[in-house]
N, C-alpha and C positions, 0 to 999 in steps of 0.2 A: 603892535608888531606881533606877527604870528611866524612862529621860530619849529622849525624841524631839521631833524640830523639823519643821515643813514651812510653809512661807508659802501661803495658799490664801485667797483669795475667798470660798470655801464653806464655812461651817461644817456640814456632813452630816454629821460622826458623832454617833452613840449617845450615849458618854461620857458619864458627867456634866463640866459644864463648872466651870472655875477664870478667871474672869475677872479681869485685871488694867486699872483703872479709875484715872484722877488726869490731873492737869495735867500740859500739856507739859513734860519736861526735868525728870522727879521720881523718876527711875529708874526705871519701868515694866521698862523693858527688859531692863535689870541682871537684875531680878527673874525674868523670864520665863529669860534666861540661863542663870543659875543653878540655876530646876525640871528645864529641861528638859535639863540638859546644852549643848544647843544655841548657837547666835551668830547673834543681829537685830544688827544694826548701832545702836550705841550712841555716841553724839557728846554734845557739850557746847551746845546747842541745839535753839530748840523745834524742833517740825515733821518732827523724825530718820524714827519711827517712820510712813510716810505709808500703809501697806495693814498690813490682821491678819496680826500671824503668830501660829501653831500650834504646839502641841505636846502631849506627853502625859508624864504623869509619873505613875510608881507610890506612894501616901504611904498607908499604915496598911494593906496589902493591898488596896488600890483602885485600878485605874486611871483618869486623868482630863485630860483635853482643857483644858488650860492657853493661855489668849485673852489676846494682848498688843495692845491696844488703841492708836487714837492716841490724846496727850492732847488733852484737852477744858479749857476754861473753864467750860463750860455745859454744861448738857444739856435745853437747849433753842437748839437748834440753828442757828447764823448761817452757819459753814462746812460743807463734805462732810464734816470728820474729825470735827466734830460728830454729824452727822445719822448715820456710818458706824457709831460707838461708839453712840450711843443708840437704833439699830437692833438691835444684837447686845443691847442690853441688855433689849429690851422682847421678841423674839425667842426667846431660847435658855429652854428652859422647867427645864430640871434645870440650876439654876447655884449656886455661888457669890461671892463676891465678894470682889476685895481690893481696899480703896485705898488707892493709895501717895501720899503728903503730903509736900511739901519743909515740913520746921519753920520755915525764912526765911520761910514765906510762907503761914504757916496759914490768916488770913484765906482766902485763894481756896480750898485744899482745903476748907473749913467750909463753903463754898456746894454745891461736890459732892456732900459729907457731906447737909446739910438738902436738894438736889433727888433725892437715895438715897433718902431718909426718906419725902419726900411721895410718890414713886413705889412703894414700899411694899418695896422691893429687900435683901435682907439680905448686909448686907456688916458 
């Protein structure tokens, strides 16, 4: 597996994209970590992750542009890290998706899950 990281604003590349989607403070980050080889700053509360970061990770002879998102409650949109995450998601046209769920608290992932569904998004 071939692992890079950069924080950026702009999502411009090519890539097909791996997006990482779920509620504040449910490992998002961990995750992205661990694709990419890479280090976003990872703490024990919400709000850590506050701008995208990037990376790219080689998986079954592919490479792919790995999106660590802020968490969301919603996706429909009351804050920026809302509105930020649900921009990249309506956006990026060659994507995937993963969402990360804390089990404590499946109710709220289940809401993400069913606003995924009605936006028609395959995760």
């Amino acid at each position: 597996m071939e692992c890079r990281a950069d924080r950026s604003k702009h999502l411009t590349s090519s890539l097909p994209k791996l997006i990482l989607i779920g509620n504040p403070n449910v490992g998002k980050s961990v995750i992205f970590n661990y694709l990419t080889g890479k280090y976003v700053t990872v703490s024990n509360y919400p709000g850590t992750t506050v701008e995208v970061a990037t990376g790219t990770v080689r998986m079954g002879g592919k490479r792919l542009q790995v999106i660590d998102t802020p968490g969301v409650n919603s996706l429909i949109p009351m804050s920026e890290d809302e509105k930020v995450t649900r921009d990249i998601l309506l956006s990026e046209a060659s994507k995937a998706l993963i969402q990360v769920v804390d089990a404590k608290n499946l109710r709220r992932g289940l809401l993400i899950s069913l606003q995924l569904m009605e936006m028609g998004l395959p995760f």
